[in-house]
C-alpha positions in Angstrom: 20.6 -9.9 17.7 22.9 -7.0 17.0 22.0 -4.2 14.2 23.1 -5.5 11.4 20.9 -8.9 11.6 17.8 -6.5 12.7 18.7 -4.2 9.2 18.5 -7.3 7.1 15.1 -8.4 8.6 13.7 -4.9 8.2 15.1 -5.3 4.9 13.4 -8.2 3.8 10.0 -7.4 5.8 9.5 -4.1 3.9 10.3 -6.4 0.3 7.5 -8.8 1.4 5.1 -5.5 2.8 5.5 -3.9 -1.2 4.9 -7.3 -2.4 2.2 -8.3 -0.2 0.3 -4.4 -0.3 1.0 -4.4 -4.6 1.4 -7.6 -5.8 -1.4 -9.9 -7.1 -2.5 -13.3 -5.5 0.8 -15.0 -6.4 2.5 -11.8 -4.8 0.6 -12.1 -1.7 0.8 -15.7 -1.4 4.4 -15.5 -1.8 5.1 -12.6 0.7 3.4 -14.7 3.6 5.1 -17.8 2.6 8.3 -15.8 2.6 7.7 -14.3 6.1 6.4 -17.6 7.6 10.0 -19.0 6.8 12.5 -16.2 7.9 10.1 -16.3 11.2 10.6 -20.2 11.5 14.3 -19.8 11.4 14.3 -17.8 13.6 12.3 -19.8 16.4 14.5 -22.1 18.6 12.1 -25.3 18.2 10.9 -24.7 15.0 15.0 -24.1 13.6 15.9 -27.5 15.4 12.9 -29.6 13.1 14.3 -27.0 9.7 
């Protein structure tokens, strides 16, 4: 993983932090959901069932 992939991550994992720390139920539900996917893709078995 060079720097540029890692900046988008940390990109996107401080969007779903604000979202998940301010947002309401919906906001909260949605951050995890969010995270749960860009982590899947990024795991070797669980990119080959995606």
């Amino acid at each position: 993983m060079d720097q540029a992939t890692l900046m988008k991550y940390g990109i996107a994992a401080a969007i779903a932090f604000a979202a998940w720390k301010y947002g309401g139920t919906y906001g909260k539900a949605g951050a995890v959901a969010v995270a749960a996917v860009a982590v899947a893709r990024r795991t070797p078995y669980i990119r080959e069932v995606l």
